[in-house]
N, C-alpha and C positions, 0 to 999 in steps of 0.2 A: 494586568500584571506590569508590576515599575521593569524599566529597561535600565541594564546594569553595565557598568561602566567598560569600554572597550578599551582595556588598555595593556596588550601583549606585545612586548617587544621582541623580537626574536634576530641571531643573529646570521650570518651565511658565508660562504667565502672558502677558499681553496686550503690545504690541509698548511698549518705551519704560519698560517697569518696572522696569528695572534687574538685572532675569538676571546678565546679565556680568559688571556690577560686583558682584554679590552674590557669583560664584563666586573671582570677585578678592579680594575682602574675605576669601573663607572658606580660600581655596586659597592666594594668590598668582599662581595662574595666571592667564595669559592665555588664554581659549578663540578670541577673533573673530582669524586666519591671514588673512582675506583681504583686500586694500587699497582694495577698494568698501565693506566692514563695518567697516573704523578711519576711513574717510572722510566713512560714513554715518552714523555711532555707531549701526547697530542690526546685529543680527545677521540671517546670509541662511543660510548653512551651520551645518550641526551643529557644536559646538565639546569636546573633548573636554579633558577633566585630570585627572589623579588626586591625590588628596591623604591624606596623615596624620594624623590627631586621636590624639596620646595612642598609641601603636603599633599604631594598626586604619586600616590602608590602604581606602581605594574608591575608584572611579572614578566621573566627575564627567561626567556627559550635558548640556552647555549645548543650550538647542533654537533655534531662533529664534520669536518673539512676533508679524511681521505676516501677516494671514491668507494673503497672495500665497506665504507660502514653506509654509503648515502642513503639506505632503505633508512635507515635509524633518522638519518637529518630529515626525508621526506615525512619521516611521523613525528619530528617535532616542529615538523615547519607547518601543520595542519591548527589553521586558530590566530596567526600571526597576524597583528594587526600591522607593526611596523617592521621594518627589518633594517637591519647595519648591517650594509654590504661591505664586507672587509676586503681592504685589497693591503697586500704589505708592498710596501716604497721601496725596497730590495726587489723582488720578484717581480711586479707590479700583475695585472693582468694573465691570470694561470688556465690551464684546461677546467679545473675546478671553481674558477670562479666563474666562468660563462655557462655552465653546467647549473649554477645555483643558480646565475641571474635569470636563466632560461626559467628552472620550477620555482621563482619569487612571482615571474610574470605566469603560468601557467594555474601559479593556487591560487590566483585572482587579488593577492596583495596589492593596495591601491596604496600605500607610501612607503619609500625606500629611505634611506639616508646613506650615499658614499661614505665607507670611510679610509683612510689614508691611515694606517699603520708604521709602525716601525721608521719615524722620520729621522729617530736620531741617526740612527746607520746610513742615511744616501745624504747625497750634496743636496741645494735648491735645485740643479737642472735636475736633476733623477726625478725630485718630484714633483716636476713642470712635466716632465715625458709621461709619468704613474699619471698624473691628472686629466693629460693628453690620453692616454691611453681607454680610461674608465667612460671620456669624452665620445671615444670610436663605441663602445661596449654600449652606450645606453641610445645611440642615438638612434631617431624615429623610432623609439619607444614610449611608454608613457611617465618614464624615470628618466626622459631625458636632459629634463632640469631638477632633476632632485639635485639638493645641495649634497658638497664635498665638504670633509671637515679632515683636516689632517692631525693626526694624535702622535704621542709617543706614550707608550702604557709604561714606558719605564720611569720617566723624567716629569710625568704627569702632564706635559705640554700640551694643549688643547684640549684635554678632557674638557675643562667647564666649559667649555663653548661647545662642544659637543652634547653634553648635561642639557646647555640648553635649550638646543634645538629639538634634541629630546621630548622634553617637555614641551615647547612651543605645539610642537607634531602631536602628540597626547592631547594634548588642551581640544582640537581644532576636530576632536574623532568625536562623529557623533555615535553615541548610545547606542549597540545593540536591539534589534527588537525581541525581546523572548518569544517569538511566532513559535505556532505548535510545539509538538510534545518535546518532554527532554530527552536529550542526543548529546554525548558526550565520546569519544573515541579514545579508548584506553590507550595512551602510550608510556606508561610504566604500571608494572605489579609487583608491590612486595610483602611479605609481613613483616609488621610491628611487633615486636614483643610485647603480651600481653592487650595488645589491641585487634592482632588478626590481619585478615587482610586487607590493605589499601592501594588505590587504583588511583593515577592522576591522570587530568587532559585538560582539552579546553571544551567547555561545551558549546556545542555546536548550534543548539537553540531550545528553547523551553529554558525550566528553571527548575529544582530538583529542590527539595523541605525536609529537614533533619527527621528522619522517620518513615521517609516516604518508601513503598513496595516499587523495587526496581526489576530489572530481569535484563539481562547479560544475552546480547546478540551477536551472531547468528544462532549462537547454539538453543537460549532458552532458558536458559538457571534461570531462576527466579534467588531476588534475593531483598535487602534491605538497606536503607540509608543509617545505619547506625549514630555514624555523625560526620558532619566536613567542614572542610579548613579551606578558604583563602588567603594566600599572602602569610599563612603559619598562624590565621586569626579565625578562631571556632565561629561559623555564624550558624545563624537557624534556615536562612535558604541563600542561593546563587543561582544565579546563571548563565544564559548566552551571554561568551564574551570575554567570563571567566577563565582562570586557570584554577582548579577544584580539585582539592584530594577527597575522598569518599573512603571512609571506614565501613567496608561491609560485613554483613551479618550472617550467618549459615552458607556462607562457602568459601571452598579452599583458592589455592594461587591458579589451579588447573583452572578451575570454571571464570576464570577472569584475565585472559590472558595480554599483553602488549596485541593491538591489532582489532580485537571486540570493540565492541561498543555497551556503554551500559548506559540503558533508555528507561522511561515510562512503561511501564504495562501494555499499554495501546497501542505500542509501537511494536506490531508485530510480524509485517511482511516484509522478507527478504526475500534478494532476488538473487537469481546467476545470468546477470542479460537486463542491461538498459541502453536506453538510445544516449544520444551524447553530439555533440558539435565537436568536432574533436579537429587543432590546429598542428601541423606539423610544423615544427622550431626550422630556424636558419642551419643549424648544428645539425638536421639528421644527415645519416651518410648517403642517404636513396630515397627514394617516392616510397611510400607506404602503401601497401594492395590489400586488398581484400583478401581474407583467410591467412595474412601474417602472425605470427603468433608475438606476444609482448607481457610486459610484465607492468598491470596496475598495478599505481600505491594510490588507494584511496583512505578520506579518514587515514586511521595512523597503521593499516593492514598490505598486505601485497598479495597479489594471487595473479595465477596466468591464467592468459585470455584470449581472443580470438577476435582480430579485428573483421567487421561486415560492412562495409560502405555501403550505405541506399541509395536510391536513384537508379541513374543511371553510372556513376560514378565508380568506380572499380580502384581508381589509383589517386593519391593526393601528393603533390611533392612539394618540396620542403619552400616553406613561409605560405600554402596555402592551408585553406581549413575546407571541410566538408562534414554531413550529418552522416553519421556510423552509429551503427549498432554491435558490442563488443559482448561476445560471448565468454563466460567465465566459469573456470573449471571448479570452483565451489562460490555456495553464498556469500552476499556480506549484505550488508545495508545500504542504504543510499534513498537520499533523497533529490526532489528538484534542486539547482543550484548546486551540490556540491563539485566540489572541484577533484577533479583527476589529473593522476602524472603516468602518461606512459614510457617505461624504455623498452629495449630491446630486450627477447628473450636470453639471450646470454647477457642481460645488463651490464651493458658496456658502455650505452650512452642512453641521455633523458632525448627521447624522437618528438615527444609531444604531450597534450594534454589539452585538457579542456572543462567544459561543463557539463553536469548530469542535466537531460532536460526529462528525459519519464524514465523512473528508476522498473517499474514493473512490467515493462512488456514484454511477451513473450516473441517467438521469428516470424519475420515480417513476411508474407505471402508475395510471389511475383505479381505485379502488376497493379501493385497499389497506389495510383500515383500523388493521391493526397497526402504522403506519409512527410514530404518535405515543408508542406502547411501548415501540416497540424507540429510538425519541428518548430517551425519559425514565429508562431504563438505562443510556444512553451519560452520560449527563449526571449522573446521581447514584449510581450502584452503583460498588461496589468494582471496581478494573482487572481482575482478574480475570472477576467477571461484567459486564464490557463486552466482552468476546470473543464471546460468541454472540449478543449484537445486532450487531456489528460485521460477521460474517458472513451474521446475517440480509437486513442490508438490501445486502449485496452479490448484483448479479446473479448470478453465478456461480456454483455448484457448492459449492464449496470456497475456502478462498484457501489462497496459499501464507503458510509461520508466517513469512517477512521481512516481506511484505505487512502482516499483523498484529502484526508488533514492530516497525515503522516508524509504523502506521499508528494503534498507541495507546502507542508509547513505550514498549517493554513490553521489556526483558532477556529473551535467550532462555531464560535458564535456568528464568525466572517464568514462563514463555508455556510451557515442557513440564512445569512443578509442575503449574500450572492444569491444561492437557490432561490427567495423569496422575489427578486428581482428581476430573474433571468428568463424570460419566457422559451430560451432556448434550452431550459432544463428542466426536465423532469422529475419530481421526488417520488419515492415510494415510502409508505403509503400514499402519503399527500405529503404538502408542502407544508403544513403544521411542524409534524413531527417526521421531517425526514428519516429515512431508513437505509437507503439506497437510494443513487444517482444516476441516471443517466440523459441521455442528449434528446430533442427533438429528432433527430437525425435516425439515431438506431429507433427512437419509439416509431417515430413512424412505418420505418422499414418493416418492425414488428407486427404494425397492426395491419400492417399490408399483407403479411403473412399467414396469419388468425384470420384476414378473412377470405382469401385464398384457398386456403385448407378448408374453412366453412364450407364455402360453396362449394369444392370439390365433395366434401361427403354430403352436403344435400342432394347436391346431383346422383349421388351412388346412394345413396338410402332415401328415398323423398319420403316414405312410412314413417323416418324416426324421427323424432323431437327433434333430436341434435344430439351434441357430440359430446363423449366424456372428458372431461375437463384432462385430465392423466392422458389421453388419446391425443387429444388434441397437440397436448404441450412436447411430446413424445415425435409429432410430426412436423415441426419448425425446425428450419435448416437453422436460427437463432438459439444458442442454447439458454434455459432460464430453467434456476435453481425450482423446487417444485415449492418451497415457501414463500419462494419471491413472485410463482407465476399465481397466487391466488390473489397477490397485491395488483398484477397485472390485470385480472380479469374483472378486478374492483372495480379500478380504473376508466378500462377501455365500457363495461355497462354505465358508469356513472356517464360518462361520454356520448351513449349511444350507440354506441359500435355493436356492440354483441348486447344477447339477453339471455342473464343464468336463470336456469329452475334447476333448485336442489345441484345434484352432480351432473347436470346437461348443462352446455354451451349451443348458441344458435345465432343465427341472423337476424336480425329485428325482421325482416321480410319475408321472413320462413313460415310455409306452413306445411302440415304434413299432407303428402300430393299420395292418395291411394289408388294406383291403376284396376281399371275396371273388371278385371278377371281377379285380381286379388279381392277386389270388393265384393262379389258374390261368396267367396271362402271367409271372406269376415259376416257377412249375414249368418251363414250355416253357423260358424263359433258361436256368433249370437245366442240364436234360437238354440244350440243345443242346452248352451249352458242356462241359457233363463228357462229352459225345460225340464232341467233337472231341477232347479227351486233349491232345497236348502243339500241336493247331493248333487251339483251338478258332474258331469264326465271330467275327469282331471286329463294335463297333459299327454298325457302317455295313452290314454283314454280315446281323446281327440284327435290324437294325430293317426290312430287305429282306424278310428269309424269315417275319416274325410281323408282317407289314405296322404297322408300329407308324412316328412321328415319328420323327426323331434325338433330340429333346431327350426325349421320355418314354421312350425305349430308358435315355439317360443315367441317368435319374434312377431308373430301376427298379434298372437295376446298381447304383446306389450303395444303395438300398435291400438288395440282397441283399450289399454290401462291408460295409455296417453292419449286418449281421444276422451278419457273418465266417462265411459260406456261400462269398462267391467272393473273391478277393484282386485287386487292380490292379495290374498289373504297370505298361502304360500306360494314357493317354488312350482309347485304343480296344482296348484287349484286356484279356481277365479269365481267370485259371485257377481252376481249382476246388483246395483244397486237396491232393486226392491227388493230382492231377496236379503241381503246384508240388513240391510233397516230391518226385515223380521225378526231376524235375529237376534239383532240387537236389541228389538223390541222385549223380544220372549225373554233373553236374559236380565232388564231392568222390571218387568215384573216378577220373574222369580225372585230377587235381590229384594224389591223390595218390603214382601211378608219372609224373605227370608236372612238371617246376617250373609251367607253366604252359599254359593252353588260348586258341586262337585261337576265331573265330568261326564261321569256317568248320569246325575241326574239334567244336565245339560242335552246330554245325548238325547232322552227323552220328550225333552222340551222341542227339540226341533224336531224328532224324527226321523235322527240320520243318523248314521257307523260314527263308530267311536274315531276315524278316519278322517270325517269331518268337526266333529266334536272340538279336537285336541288343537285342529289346522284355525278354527276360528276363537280359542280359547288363549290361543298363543298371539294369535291377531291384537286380539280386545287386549292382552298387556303388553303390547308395544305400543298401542293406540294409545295407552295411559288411562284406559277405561276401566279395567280390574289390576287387582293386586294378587297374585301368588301366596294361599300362605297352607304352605304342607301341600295336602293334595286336592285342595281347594282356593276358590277365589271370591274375593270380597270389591264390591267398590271400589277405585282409588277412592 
């Protein structure tokens, strides 16, 4: 899949600094649509436009500057590739604009551009101090030498030189990769007249094709790519990188709302709870603890949540960072890499932010100590080897490979290179056609369990073959789905570990150990039943005449059916081998001067109660040796 062009400008800066007009000055456009925000001169809604420099198109993210609307600015600042930091020459350096420079460095924005506004109003010294000032603001950051461009949006003074840093900055961005599925985070919804509804954002990654079945996350609408626009230009697909409006198909404004995400089909785990690196800014007002409550804006949504610091670590203060795990009072999506902003619960101020490193775990147990390990693989190894921490810190068993190409953005075709490569990973079924994934680490713990369990029920039943496969998988402190543990038991036989017959599990080393007081009560079974001949004493029979329980009667016979000394016809009856062959004898000569035998005339044949008749008549058609037809049987 072609990687498509990263070219989103966005702008940021304290309320009154001239944003608007600066994107007026640069664009022509107008970004502020609403008649409260031409009335009020500041902006309240995201304002969007695209514009041209020279033949290299972007799209143009106006945010709003006062702190009352900044949930709005955090969900247009989500996708930014570059940003104008606005400072006005009057004011210079405001609360609001340290607040944005805090979430430009926080959403992981790797170019900045200063810009100096409103120069017609101040002297030169005014904006020697504003320069001075942006100087204190960026420094020992990674904006530290990002260029300053001073403008007047009224007198048009340094626009073009602003244009074309602009552009220079665009030119130098490389390509988006379209990794995994499409992720797009809704930050407007409206309807069209006579088009319906449409949804804008930037997408997050993947790439989305005029037609494609989409579906609307957290909630789940399913829905349709009717048709979309770039840059106000209809194309046939888009993606990471872009700014995309989508015309969708069978649903209203509710199922689409600012804050969703509309994704791929396949993209379909959401979480309440992922780990995270989480940095607290120079700006917060206290050290940050565990169990503080705060309010994410991730992607273009906000919800409250619950900070957990792991480790040992309890409290983080301000300019350190630590690995947390953040509890949240509803779903949303989230992927590896994404970036988070947290404030305070009474959002008063941005305290921090950082990156998603496993969006689906659930709470972390005391005394895990690897949990800061398998962190710090997520967060800096190659995508590749972030797969088996990715599984590690999930509870479960195994994941499925969508789970894990949704879950680090990962192309399937790269997520079965890796499995094929990685001797520290396991597929299910096989490595062919992967199914599920999991680690050497859990497999082993696994098969260490399977045969723990083994040997405890050989040791308690040494009579019986082995163990039922459902029994078994029922007694692993490991939990595994029961379609996933039939892949396992594949597995671990083709390996040698274990050996299936039918619905038993066993030991390769197992045989059945019969103690010698029971061994004299399987002689008596014996001889009664080969004494009966074609009526021998059934269950209920046997356990009368050797004063024995029903259920140890049961279980001796099954002892001497798996030792293939007597055969099961039914529930309560057993023949002995030469006995069964006579019978079957008797019945292929009757068949054969006859098309077909009754039961009654059967009964005859062996000379025994219609009791045994019926018990070996139902036998021979499971056996696939006769057919049922009426009240009679024929050959298969």
């Amino acid at each position: 899949m072609k990687p498509y062009g990263r070219r989103i400008l966005g702008t940021a800066g304290h309320i009154d600094h001239g944003k608007t007009r600066l994107v007026r000055a640069i664009s022509g456009k107008e970004t502020d649509r609403l008649k409260e925000e031409k009335e009020r001169g500041i902006s309240i809604e995201l304002g969007f436009a695209h514009h041209e420099i020279d033949g290299l198109q972007f799209g143009i993210v106006d945010v709003p500057g006062h702190e009352r609307f900044l949930k709005h600015m955090l969900a247009g600042a989500q996708g930014i590739d570059v940003v104008l930091m606005v400072v006005a020459a009057d004011d210079g350096v405001m609360p609001q604009t340290e607040e944005h420079f805090d979430i430009v460095h926080l959403l992981g924005v790797e170019n900045l551009i200063f810009v100096v506004t409103k120069t017609d109003l101040v002297s030169a010294e005014r904006l020697t101090e504003v320069k001075e000032e942006i100087e204190i603001l960026a420094v020992g950051t990674k904006f530290e030498n990002a260029p300053q461009i001073a403008v007047s949006s009224e007198s048009g003074e340094g626009i073009p030189a602003l244009q074309s840093v602009i552009r220079e900055t665009l030119l130098v961005l490389e390509p988006r990769e379209t990794n995994g599925p499409f992720r797009m985070p809704i930050d407007r919804s409206f309807v069209l007249h006579g088009h319906g509804i449409v949804v804008t954002g930037t997408a997050n990654s993947g790439a989305v094709t005029e037609g494609d079945a989409l579906t609307i996350r957290p909630s789940g609408v399913e829905t349709r790519a009717r048709t979309l626009q770039v840059h106000g230009e209809r194309l046939s697909q888009a993606g990471a990188g872009q700014r995309i409006a989508l015309n969708l198909a069978g649903i209203d404004q509710a199922g689409a709302p600012r804050g969703a995400w509309v994704t791929a089909p396949s993209v379909w785990a959401v979480t309440d709870r992922f780990d995270c690196e989480l940095e607290v800014r120079p700006g917060a007002p206290r050290p940050l603890s565990s169990f503080d409550r705060v309010r994410v804006h991730i992607g273009t949504c906000e919800v409250h949540g619950k900070l957990i610091f792991l480790g040992e670590t309890s409290q983080v203060a301000p300019k350190e960072r630590a690995f947390c795990q953040i509890a949240l009072d509803e779903q949303i999506l989230a992927a590896r890499g994404d970036r988070f902003v947290i404030r305070m619960e009474a959002a008063n101020r941005t305290v921090g932010g950082g990156m998603v490193l496993h969006p689906s775990t659930e709470r972390h147990k005391p005394g895990q100590e690897d949990i800061p390990e398998f962190l710090c693989s997520l967060r800096d190894a190659s995508r590749k080897e972030q797969i088996a921490p990715f599984i590690e810190l999930l509870p479960a068993f195994a994941a499925p490979v969508s789970l894990i190409e949704q879950g680090l953005l990962m192309p399937s075709d790269e997520l079965h290179a890796a499995v094929l490569a990685d001797p520290g990973l396991v597929a299910l079924p096989n490595r062919q056609k992967p199914e599920t994934v999991t680690t050497k680490r859990k497999w082993d713990t696994l098969s260490r369990q399977v045969g723990d369990a083994l040997s405890h029920f050989h040791r308690s039943h040494p009579m019986s073959p082995g163990m039922d496969l459902e029994s078994l998988r029922s007694r692993l402190r490991i939990s595994v789905p029961q379609k996933l543990f039939r892949a396992v038991t594949e597995l671990l036989e083709s390996t040698g570990v274990v050996v299936r017959e039918e619905a038993t599990i066993r030991l390769p080393r197992h045989t059945i150990q019969v103690p010698r007081d029971e061994g004299r009560i399987l002689e008596k079974l014996m001889q009664e039943i080969t004494a009966g001949g074609m009526s021998p004493p059934d269950a209920k029979q046997l356990a009368s005449g050797l004063e024995l329980s029903p259920d140890r009667t049961l279980t001796l016979l099954k002892v001497l059916v798996d030792q293939d000394k007597l055969i099961r016809v039914s529930s309560e009856i057993h023949y002995d081998p030469a006995s069964l062959d006579q019978a079957t004898s008797l019945l292929r000569e009757h068949l054969q001067s006859h098309p077909e035998i009754t039961v009654a005339e059967f009964r005859t044949s062996i000379a025994a109660s219609r009791k045994y008749a019926l018990a070996l008549m139902d036998y021979f058609d499971k056996s696939s040796l006769t057919v049922r037809v009426g009240d009679a049987r024929r050959l298969r």
